[in-house]
C-alpha positions in Angstrom: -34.0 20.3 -76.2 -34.4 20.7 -80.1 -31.2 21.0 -82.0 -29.8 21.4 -85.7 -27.7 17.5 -85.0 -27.2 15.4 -82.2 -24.6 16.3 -79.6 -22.1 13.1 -78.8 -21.6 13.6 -75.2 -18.8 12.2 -73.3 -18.9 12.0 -69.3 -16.2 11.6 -67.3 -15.9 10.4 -63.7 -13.4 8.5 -61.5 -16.2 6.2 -58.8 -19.6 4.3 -60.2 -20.8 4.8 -57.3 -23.4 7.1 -55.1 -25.0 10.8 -56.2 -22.6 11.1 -59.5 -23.5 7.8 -60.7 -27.0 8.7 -60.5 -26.4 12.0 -62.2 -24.9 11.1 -64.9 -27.3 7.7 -65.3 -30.0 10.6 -65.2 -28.5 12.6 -68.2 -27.4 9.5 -69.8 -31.3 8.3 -70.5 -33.0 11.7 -70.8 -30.4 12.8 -73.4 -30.1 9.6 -75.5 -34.1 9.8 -75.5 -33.9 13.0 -77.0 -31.7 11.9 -79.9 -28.1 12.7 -78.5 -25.3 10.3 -78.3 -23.8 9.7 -75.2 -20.7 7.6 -73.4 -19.0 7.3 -70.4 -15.7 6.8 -69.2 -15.1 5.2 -65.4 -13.1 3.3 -62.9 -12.5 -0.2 -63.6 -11.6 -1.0 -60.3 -14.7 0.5 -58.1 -18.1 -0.4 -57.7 -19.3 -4.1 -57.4 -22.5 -6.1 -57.7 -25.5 -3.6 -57.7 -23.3 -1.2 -59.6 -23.1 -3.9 -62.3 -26.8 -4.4 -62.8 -27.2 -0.7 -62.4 -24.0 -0.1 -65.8 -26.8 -3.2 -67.2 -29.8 -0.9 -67.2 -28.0 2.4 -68.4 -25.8 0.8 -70.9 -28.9 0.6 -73.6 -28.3 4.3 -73.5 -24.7 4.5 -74.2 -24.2 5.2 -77.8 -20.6 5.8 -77.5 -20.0 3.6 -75.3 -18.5 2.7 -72.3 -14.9 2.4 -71.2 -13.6 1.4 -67.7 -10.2 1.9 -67.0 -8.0 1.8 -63.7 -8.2 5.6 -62.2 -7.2 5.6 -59.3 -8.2 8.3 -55.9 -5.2 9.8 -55.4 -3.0 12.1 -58.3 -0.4 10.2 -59.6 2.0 9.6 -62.4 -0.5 6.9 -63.3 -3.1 9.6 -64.2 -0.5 10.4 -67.4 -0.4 7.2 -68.6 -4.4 7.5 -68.3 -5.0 10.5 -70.0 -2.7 9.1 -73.3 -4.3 5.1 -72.7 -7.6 6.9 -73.1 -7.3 10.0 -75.9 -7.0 8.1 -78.7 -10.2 5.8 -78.1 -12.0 8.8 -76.8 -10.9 10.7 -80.3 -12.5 8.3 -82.4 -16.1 9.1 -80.8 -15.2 12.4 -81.9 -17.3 14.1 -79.0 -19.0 17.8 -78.8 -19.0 17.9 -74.6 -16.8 16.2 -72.3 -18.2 16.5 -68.8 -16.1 16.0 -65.9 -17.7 15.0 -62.7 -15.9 15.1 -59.5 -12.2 16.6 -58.6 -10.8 13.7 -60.6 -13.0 13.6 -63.4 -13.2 16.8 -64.1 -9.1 17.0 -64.1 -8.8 14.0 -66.8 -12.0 15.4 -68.8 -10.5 18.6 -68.8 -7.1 17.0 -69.8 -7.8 14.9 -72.3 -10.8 17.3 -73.8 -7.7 19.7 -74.0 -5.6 17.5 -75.5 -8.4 16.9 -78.2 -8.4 20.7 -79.1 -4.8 20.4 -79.6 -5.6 18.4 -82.6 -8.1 20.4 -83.9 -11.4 19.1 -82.2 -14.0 21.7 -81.1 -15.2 19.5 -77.8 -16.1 21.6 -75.1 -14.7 20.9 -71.8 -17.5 21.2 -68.7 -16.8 20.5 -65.1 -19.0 19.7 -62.1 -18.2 19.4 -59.0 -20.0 17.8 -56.9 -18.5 18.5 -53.7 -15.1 17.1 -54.5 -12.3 19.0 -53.8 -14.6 21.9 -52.3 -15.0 19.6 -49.2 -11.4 20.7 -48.3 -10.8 23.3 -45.9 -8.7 26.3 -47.3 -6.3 25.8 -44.0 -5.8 22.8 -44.9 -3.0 22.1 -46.9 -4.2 19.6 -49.5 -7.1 21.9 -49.8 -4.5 24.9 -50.6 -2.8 22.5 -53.7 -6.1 20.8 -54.8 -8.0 24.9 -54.8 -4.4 25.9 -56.5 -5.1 23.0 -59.3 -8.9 24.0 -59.5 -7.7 27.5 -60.5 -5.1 26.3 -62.8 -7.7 24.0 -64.8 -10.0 27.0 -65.4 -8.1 27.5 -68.6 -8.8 24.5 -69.5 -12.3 24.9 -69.1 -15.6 26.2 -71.2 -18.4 25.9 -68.3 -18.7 25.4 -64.7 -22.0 23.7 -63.5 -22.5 23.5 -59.7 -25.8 21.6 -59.0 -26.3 23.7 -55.7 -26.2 27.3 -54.6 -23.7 26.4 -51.4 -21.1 24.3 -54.3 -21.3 27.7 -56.0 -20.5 30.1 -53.0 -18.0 27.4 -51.5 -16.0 27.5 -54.8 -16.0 31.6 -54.5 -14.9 31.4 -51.4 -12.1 28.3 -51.6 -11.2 29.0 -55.5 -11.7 32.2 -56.1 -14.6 34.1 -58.8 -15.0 32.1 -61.3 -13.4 33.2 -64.8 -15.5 30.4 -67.2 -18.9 30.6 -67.7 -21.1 29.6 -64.6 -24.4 27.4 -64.4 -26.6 26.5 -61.6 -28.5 23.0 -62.5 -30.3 21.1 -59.7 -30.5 17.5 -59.5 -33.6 16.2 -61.0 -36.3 13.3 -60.1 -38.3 11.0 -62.1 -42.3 11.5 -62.0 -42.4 7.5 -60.9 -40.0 8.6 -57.9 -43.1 10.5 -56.4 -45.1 7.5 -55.6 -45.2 7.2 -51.8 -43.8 4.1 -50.1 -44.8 2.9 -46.7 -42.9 1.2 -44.0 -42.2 -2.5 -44.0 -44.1 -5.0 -40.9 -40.7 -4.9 -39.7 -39.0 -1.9 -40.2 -36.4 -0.4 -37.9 -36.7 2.7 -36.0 -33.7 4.4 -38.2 -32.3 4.2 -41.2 -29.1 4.8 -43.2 -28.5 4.6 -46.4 -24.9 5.7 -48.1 -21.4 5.1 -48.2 -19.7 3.6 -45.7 -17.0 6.5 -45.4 -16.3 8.9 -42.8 -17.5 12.0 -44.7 -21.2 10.9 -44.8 -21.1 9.6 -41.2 -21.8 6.4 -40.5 -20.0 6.8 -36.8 -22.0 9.8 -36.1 -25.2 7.7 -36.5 -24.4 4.7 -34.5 -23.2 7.2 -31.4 -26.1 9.5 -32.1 -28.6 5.9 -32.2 -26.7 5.2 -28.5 -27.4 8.3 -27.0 -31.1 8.4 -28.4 -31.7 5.4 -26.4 -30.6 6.7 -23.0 -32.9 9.7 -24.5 -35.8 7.6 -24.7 -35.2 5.5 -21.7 -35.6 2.1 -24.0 -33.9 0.1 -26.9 -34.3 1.4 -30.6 -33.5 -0.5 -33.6 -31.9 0.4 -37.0 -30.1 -0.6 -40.2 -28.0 0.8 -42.3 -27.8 -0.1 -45.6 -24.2 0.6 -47.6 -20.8 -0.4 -49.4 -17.4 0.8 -48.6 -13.9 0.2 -47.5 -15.1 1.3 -44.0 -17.7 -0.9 -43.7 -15.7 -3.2 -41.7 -14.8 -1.0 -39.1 -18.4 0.5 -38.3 -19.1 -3.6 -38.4 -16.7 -3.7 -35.6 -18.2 -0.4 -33.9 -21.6 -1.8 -33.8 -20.0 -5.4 -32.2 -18.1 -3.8 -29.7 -20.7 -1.3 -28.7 -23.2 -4.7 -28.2 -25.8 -3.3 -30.5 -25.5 -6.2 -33.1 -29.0 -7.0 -32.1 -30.2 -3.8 -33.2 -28.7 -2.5 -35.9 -28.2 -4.2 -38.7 -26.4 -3.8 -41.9 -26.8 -4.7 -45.4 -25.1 -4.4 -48.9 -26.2 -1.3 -51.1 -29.5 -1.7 -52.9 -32.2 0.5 -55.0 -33.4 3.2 -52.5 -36.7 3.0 -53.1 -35.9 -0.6 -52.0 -34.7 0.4 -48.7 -36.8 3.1 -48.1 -39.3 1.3 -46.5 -36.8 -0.5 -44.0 -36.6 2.3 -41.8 -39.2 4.1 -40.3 -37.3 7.4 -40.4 -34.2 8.4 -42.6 -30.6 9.4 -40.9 -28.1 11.5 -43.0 -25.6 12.3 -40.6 -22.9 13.6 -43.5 -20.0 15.8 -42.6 -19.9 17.3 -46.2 -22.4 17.0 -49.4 -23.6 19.2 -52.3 -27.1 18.5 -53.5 -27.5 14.7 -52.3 -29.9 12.7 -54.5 -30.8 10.4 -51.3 -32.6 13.5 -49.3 -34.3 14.3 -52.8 -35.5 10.7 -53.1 -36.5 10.3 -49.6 -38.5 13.0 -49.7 -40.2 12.2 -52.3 -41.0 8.7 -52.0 -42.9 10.7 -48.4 -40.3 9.4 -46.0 -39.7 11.6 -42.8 -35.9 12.3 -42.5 -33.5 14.1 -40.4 -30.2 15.3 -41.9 -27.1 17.8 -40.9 -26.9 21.2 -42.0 -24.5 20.7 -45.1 -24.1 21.5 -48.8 -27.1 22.1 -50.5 -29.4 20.0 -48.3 -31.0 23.2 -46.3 -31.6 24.2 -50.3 -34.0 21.1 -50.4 -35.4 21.6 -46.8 -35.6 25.2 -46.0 -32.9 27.1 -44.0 -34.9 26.7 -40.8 -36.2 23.2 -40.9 -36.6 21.4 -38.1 -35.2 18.1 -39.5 -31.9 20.1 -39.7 -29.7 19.2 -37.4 -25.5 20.6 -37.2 -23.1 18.6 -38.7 -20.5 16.4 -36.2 -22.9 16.9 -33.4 -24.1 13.3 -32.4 -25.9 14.7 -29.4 -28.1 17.1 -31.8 -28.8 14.3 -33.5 -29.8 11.9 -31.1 -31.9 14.5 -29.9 -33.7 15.3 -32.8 -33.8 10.9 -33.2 -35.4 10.9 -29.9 -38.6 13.8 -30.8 -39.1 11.7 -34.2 -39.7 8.6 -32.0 -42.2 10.8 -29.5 -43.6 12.7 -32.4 -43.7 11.3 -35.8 -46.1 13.3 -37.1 -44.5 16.6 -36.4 -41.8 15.5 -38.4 -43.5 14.3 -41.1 -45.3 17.6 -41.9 -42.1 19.8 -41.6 -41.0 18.6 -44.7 -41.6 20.3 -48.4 -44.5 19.2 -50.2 -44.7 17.5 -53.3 -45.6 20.0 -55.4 -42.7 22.5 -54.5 -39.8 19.1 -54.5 -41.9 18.7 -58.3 -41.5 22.2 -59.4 -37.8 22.8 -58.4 -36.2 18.9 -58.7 -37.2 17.8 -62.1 -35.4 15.1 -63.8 -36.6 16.8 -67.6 -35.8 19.9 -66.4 -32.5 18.8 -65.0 -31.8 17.6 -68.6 -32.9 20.4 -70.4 -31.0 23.1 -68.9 -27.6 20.9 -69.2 -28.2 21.3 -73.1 -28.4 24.6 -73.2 -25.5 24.5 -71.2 -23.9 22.7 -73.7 -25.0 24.2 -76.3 -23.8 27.6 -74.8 -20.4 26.4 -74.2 -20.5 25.4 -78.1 -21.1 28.1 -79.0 -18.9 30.3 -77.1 -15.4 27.8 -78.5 
């Protein structure tokens, strides 16, 4: 990762929260080890208190800094008065990269890094994905204008990364061929993230762990935890473990359903803090690119069933058994229902530790994303 000065590294993202988060968190710490200054720019307005303590333990890393500001889901005028509230502090840090993560991060990065060049700055302006706007359908309409603005910013832009081979194809197919330079970088893991953990005296049956939005699907796990029971013939028990502006209504699901004896929810926490409160690991997501919880799961050695999406049959192997299609609750109450009879069957179906070692390295991860960079450098 040798190189003739340090690199001052800007990301951009709209939500603290989830897989992005932990990206960039990721980057953050491997790259300000290796003698590069790095900064952040966030929402002010998302996130609460295990986000907090997780800014706490990456913001010894942050040599430029970090800035929350309101940035807000949806496009908007407000985005304008963003991109000026933010270009003159950014300016001073006087950045090489600005990486944009997310369809909204990667719009203001691309922006204001833009704006930058304008006055003479050399930054180079990266986007990633990660899912994003690609979860749109192309019938869809606000797919059609958000897939139109993804095309539009590629002139703003010096490098594409895509963390998964599916993100890649899916933005052939929704965006078009790419016309800036491409790069495929996988999500990485930590060597301490290897070390097994076991279940808890108590643990549940099931577990989620996620947001509580519609896309990763919460619903489809509490139907597909009702119909595993008539499956099994006897009462299950679960937990799921989250934050969200949903959270309420799956609350509510869950009451009305009776099953408030068993399952259980819970506020966000560490993963490997959950982990072991759940026998075997639901993720019943609609849409995802390379999700860091099936990557962490797996190699903590905790059996997991998960729907067919994004990158995740990249991690598993296209024919996996603990695949299971997306939106189908009786698939996966059926495949709930085998992992109950047949634990074991499970458990070995999944990749070993040495290939998730040799393919999801965290040091790897961060080494390719500076030649990226430095690529892209050299290229403006």
């Amino acid at each position: 990762m040798a190189t003739d000065r340090p690199l001052r590294i800007l990301h951009c993202f709209r939500s603290p929260v989830g897989g992005i988060f932990r990206h960039v968190r990721d980057l953050a710490q491997q790259h300000h080890q290796a003698g590069h200054k790095v900064g952040i720019l966030c929402d002010s307005t998302t996130g609460g208190a295990h986000e907090d303590a997780l800014f706490d333990t990456i913001t010894p890393y942050l040599d430029l800094g970090l800035t929350r500001t309101p940035i807000r889901r949806a496009i908007g005028p407000a985005d304008i008065a963003t991109i000026f509230r933010c270009s003159s502090q950014i300016k001073s840090l006087q950045p090489d990269i600005i990486h944009g993560h997310g369809a909204k991060g990667g719009a203001l990065a691309r922006l204001i890094g833009s704006r930058l060049r304008v006055s003479g700055s050399r930054v180079a302006r990266l986007y990633t994905a990660h899912g994003g706007s690609l979860h749109f359908s192309r019938s869809n309409p606000a797919g059609w204008f958000y897939f139109t603005l993804e095309r539009l910013f590629e002139r703003l832009t010096d490098g594409l990364v895509f963390v998964s081979e599916y993100e890649q194809s899916q933005y052939r197919i929704k965006v078009g061929a790419p016309r800036p330079p491409v790069f495929l970088i996988y999500n990485g893991l930590t060597e301490a993230e290897f070390e097994p953990i076991a279940d808890l005296p108590d643990a549940a049956d099931f577990i989620y762990i996620g947001m509580m939005r519609r896309l990763k699907g919460p619903d489809l796990f509490i139907e597909a935890f009702i119909r595993a029971e008539r499956r099994t013939g006897r009462p299950l028990s679960a937990i799921m473990i989250g934050d969200g502006d949903e959270k309420s209504s799956y609350e509510r699901t869950i009451v009305r359903s009776g099953l408030q004896a068993r399952i259980k929810t819970h506020p966000a926490m560490p993963a490997r803090k959950a982990f072991g409160r759940g026998s075997v690991m639901i993720v019943p997501s609609r849409a995802e690119s390379m999700p860091y919880i099936v990557l962490e799961a797996l190699a903590a050695g905790r059996p997991l069933i998960a729907s067919r999406v994004g990158g995740i049959p990249e991690i598993l192997g296209p024919g996996s058994p603990a695949l299971v299609e997306p939106d189908d609750p009786d698939a996966l109450a059926a495949a709930m229902a085998r992992a109950i009879s047949d634990p074991d069957a499970l458990l070995s179906s999944l990749p070993s530790h040495a290939d998730l070692k040799a393919r999801f390295s965290v040091a790897g991860m961060a080494d390719a994303m500076i030649e990226t960079y430095l690529s892209c450098l050299d290229r403006g």
